[in-house]
N, C-alpha and C positions, 0 to 999 in steps of 0.2 A: 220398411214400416213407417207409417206418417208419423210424424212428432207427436209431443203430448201437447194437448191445449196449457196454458199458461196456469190458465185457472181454471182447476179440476170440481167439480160439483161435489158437495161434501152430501153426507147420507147419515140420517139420523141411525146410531146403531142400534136400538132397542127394535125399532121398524122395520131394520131388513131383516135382522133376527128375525123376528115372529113371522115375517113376509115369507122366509123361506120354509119355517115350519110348518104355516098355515098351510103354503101349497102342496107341500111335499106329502100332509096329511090326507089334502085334497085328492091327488093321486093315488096315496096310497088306495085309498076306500075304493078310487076307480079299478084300481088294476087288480087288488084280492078278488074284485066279483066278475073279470073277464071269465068266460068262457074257454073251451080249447077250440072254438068254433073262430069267436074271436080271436083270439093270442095269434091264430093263424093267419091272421087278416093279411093283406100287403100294407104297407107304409109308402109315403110319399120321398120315402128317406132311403134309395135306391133300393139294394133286396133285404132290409131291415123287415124283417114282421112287426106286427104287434107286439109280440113276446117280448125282442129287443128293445124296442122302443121303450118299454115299460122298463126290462132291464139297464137301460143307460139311463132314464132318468133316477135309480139306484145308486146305478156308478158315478153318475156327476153328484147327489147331493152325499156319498158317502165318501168321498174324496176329500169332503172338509173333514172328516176326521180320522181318514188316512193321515192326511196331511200336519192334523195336530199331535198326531202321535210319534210323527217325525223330528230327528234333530230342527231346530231353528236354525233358518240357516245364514252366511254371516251377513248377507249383503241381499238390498233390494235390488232384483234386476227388473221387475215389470212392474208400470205404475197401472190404474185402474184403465188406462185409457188408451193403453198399449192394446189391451186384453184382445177386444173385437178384429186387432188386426193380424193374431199369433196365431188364433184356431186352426185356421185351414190346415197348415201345415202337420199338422198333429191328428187330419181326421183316422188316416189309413189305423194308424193304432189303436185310438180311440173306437174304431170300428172291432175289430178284434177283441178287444178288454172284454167288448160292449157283448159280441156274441157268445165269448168263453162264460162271464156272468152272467149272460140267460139263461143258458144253457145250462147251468151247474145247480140251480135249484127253483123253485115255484117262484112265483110274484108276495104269494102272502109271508114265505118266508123269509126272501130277500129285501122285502120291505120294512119287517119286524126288526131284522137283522141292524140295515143301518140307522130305522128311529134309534133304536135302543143305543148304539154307538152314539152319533149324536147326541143325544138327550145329557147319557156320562157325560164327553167330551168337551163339548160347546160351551155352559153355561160359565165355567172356568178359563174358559181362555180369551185372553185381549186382542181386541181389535189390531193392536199396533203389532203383535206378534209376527214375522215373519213365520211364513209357509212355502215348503217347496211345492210347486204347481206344475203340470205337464209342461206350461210355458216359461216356467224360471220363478221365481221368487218375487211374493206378492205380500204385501199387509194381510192378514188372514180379514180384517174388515172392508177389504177390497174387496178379494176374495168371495166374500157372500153376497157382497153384489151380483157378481156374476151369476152365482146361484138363481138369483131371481131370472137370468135372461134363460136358462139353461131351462128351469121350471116351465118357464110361460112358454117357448118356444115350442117346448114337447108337448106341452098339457095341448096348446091346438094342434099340434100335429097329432094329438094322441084320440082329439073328440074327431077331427075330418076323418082318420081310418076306421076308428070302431063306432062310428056314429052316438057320438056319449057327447053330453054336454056338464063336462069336468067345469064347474067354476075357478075362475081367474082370479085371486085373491086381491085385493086395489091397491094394498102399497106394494107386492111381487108385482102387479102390472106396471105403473107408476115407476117403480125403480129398471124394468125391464124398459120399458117406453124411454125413460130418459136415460139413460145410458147409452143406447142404440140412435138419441137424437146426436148426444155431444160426440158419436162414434164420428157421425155425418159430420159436425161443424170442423173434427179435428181433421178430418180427412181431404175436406175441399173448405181451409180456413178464409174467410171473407164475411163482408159483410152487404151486400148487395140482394141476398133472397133472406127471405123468413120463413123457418120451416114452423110448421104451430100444428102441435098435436095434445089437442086440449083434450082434458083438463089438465093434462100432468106436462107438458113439455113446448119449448119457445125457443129454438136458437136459428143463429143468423151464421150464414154458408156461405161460401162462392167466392171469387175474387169477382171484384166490380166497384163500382162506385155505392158508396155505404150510406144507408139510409139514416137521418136521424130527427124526423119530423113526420109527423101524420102518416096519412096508410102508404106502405110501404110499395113502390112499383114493381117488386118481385115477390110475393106471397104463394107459399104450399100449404096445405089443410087437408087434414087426412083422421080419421081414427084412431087413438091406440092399436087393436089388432091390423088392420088392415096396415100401418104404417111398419109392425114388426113385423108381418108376413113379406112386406118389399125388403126391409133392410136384411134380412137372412135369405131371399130368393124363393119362397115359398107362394109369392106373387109377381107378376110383372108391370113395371110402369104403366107400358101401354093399356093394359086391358083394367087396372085398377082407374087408371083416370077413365076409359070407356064407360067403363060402369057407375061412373059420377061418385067411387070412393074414394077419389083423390079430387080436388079444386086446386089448379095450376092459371094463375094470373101473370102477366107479364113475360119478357123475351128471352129471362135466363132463369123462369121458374120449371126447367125439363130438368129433374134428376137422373135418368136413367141413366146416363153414361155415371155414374157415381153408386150406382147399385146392384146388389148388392151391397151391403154391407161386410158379411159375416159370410164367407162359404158353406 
């Protein structure tokens, strides 16, 4: 697992709060009016349906208050920035959970189900609170960070399958978009390229000689979505800079061997 950067980006918490409600809301309304025409749809998320799809985005944001309802537990073991590099290992189950919960009831009841948990749970519990988490033990205000990458990931993977155009909520993108940048700066730490994915995110990558005057001779620029469909592998290097949604200047501005980010 790469280290943790030094100095971790701090998150206003009243923002990811509402960032993760606003989307999960967003969601909800999409997935109660699927169809069974749709629900059946295929996913880009190996043999996951629609169904699932919609079902795990349940399972990931009712996990925060699985998790609040657990003992605290005594010791941090995952800081926020650990998080991007623990998933993979955990998909196989997280698969499983994912199809036992779609399977076991509608979208509009499973969606009611974890607002209504949430809604209890959340407003009472502190940020600084330990939570146990599939990957070990997180700040519960870390913790909802993630929420937002877990949101926005699916939400586009949820509009490409069933041709819906779910809105991206701007601080759940924002908090998603940056988190998935500092994933990049902690994983290959340097300072020789600039990755900029405005408006929400600026950090500097790469081992190399580090820039500290005028425009940078290693610069990336990219979208929000576009830049979190590379770093989860939902897009490819090659064919995003093709298609002129990536601008790559300079001789160590090639990320691809560093992406993915997130399995």
């Amino acid at each position: 697992m790469p280290p943790a950067k030094k100095r971790t980006r701090s998150y206003d918490s009243a923002k990811i709060r509402a960032a993760v409600l606003a989307q999960f809301e967003q969601v909800r309304q999409a997935a109660v009016a699927l169809t069974p025409e749709q629900l059946a749809l295929p996913t880009r998320l190996g043999d996951w349906t629609v169904r699932e799809l919609a079902g795990h985005m349940a399972l990931a944001v009712g996990a925060v208050s699985r998790a609040i309802e657990l003992p605290e537990p005594a010791s941090q073991e995952v800081a926020l920035l650990d998080w991007p590099f623990a998933t993979a290992a955990r998909a196989e189950g997280i698969s499983d959970d994912t199809k036992e919960l779609a399977a076991s009831a509608e979208p509009a009841e499973l969606y009611a189900r974890t607002a209504a948990r949430l809604a209890e749970l959340l407003p009472t519990a502190v940020d600084d609170r330990l939570v146990a988490t599939r990957v070990g033990a997180m700040r519960l205000g870390d913790y909802l960070v993630t929420r937002t990458v877990e949101l926005i990931v699916h939400t586009d993977d949820l509009n490409a399958a069933a041709g819906l155009a779910v809105p991206y909520d701007r601080q759940a993108l924002a908090a998603c978009t940056r988190l998935l940048a500092d994933a990049l700066a902690t994983k290959a730490p340097g300072g020789s390229v600039e990755v900029r994915v405005p408006p929400f995110a600026v950090v500097q990558c790469v081992e190399g000689p580090r820039h500290t005057r005028g425009t940078p001779p290693n610069v990336v620029e990219t979208d929000p979505l576009t830049w979190i469909r590379l770093a989860t592998g939902r897009k490819e290097w090659a064919g995003e800079l093709a298609a002129a949604r990536v601008s790559a200047s300079g001789e160590r501005a090639d990320l691809s061997a560093l992406l993915p980010l997130l399995g």
